[in-house]
C-alpha positions in Angstrom: -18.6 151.4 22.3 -19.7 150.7 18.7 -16.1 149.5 17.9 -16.8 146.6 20.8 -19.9 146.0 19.4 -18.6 145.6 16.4 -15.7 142.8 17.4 -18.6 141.1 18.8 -20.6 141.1 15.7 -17.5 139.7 14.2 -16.6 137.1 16.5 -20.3 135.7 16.1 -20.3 135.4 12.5 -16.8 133.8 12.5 -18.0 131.4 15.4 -21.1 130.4 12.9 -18.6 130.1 10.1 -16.4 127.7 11.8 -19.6 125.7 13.1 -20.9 125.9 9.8 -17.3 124.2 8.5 -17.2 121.7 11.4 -20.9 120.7 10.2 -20.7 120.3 6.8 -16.7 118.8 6.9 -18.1 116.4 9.6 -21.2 115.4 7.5 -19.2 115.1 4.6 -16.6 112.7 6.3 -19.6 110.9 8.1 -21.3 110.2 4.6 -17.7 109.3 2.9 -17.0 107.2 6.3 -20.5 105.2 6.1 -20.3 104.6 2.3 -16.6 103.2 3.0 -18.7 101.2 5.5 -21.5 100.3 3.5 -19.1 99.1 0.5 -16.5 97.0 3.2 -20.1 95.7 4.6 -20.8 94.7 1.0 -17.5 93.2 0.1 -17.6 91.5 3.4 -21.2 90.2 2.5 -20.1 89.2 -1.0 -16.8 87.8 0.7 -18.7 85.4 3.1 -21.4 84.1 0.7 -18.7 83.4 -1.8 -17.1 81.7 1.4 -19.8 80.1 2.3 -20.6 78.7 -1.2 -17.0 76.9 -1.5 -17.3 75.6 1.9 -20.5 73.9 0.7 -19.4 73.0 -2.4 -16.8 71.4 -0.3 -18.6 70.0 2.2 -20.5 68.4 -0.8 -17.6 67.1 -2.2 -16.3 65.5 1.2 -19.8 64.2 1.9 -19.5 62.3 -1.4 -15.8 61.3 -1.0 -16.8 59.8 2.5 -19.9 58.3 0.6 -18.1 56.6 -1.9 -15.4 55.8 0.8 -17.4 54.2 2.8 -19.2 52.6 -0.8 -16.0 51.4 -1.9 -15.2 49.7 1.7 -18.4 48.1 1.8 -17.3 46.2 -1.7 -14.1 45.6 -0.2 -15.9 44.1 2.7 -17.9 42.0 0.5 -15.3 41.1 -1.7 -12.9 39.6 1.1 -16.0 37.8 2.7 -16.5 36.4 -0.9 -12.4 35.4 -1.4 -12.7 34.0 2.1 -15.9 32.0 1.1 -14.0 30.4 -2.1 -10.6 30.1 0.1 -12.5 27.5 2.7 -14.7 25.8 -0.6 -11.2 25.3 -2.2 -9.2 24.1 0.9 -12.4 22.1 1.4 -12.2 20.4 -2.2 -8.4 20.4 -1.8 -9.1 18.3 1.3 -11.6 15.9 -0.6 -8.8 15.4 -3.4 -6.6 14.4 -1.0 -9.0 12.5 1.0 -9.6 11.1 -3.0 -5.6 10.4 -3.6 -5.1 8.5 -0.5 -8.0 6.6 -0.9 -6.9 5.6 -4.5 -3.3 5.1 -3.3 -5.5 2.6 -0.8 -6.9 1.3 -3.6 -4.3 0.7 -5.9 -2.2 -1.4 -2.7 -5.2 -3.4 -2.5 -5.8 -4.1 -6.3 -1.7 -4.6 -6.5 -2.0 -7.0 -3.1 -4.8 -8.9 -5.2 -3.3 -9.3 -8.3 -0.4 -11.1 -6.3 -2.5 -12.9 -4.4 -4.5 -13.7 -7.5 -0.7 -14.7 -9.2 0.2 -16.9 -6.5 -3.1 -18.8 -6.4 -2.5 -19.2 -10.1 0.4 -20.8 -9.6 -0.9 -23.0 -6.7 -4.1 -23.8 -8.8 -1.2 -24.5 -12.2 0.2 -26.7 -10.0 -2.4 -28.3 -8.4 -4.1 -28.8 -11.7 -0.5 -30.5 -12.8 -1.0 -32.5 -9.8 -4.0 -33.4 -10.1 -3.4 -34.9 -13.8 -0.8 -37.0 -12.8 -2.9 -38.5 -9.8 -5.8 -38.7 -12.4 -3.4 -40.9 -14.2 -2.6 -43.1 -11.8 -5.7 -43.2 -11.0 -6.3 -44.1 -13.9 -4.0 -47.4 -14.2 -5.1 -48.4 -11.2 -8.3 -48.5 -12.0 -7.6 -50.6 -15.1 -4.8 -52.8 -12.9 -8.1 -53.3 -10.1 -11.1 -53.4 -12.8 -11.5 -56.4 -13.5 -9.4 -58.6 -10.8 -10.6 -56.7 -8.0 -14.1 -55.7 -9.3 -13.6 -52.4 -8.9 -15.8 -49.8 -10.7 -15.8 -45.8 -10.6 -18.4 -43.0 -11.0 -17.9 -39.7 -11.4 -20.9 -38.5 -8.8 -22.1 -34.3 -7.9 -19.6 -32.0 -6.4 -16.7 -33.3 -8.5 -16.7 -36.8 -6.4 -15.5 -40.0 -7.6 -17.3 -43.1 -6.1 -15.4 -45.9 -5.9 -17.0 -49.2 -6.1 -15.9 -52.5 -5.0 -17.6 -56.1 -5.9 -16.7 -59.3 -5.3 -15.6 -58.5 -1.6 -18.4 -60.9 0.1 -18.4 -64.5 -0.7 -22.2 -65.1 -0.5 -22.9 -62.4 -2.4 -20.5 -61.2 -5.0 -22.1 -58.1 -6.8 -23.1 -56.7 -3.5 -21.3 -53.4 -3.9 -18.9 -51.9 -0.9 -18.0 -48.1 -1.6 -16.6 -44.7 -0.7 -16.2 -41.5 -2.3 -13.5 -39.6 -3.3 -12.4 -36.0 -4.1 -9.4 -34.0 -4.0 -9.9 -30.5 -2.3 -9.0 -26.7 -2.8 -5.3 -28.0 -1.2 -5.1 -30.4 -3.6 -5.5 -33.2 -0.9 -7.1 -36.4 -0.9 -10.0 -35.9 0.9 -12.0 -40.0 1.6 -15.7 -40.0 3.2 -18.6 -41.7 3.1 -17.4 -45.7 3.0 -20.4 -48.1 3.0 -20.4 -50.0 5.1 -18.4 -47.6 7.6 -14.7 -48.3 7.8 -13.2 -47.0 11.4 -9.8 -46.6 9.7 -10.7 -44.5 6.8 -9.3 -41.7 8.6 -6.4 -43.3 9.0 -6.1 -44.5 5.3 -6.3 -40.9 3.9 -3.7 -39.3 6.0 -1.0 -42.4 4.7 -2.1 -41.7 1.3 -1.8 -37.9 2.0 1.8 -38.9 2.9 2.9 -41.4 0.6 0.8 -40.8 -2.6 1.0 -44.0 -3.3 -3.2 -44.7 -4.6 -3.0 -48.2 -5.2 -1.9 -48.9 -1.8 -4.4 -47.1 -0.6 -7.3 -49.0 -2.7 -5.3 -52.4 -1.6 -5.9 -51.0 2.1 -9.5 -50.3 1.5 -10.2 -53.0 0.1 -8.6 -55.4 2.4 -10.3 -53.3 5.1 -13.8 -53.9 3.3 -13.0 -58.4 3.7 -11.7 -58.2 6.9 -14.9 -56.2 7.7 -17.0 -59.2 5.9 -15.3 -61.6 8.1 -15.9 -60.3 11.3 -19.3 -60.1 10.5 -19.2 -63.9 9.5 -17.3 -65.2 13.0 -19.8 -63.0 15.1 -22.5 -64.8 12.6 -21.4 -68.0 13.3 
């Protein structure tokens, strides 16, 4: 009986020795287990905000890349916009110079058509002016050859107009005078008007002379013209 007892006694205290090792080995692996815990919890922490502190700082520097990106684009923006401005003012200008050229080239046709023109009426005027000395000259004996048989006087009147004078054309009155007026025009033709009294075949004396050239004819006409004209008068007076 006490032997039993005994065991029992025995098997107690060994029971409370083993729960007394489970408790303190399992509180001493808890604590070691939640400090391992604790310290991963802190590396973890310290792991994130270090993390989260390059993602930031990266963030940050994307933001600013984008910014200056989008900064940079703008300028580029602006810059073409400008380049396109100055392309259409220079095609523009380019347009007015050409505009200019063929304007000049115009110009210089025109200035080149007038200095021919301008040429050929120097020649026409040299020769005119050649012409017009020689019929001066003839003119000229003439005038002496009709002066003083014929009565014949000549004045140099406005406009570059000769007046030629006759006398001695009317019987009962011998200084009365009998005239028409002369010029030569920008053709270099004679050109006869004005006769007084008025001869009906004036016209047709200036367009023989125009032909033939020969003056003194042509005064001999006139002036033939002019007595005939007196005579009629004197038939119809009597």
């Amino acid at each position: 009986m006490m032997s039993h007892i005994k065991t029992e006694e025995e098997l107690d205290l060994f029971n409370k020795s083993i729960n007394d090792f489970w408790n303190k080995f399992r509180n001493t692996t808890l604590n070691e287990h939640c400090s391992q815990m604790v310290g991963l919890r802190d590396t973890y922490k310290d792991s994130i905000e270090a993390l989260t502190e390059r993602l930031s700082t990266k963030i940050k520097e994307e933001d600013r890349m984008i910014e200056t990106f989008l900064e940079f684009r703008n300028t580029i923006h602006i810059q073409n916009k400008l380049i396109q401005e100055k392309q259409d003012n220079l095609l523009k200008l380019v347009d007015g110079i050409q505009d200019k050229e063929r304007e000049m080239e115009k110009l210089t046709e025109r200035i080149q058509d007038l200095k021919e023109s301008l040429d050929k009426k120097k020649e026409i005027i040299s020769a005119a002016n050649k012409a017009n000395k020689e019929r001066l000259k003839m003119l000229q004996k003439s005038y002496d050859l009709y002066k003083d048989q014929l009565g014949l006087e000549i004045r140099k009147i406005y406009g570059e107009k000769l007046q030629f004078i006759f006398r001695c054309i009317d019987p009962k009155a011998p200084e009365k005078p009998f005239t028409f007026i002369l010029r030569i025009n920008e053709e270099g033709d004679y050109e006869v008007s004005d006769s007084a009294p008025h001869l009906e075949c004036l016209a047709e004396f200036q367009e023989k002379v125009r032909k033939t050239n020969n003056f003194s004819a042509f005064l001999a006409n006139v002036r033939k013209a002019f007595i005939a004209l007196v005579c009629n008068e004197c038939v119809n007076t009597v």
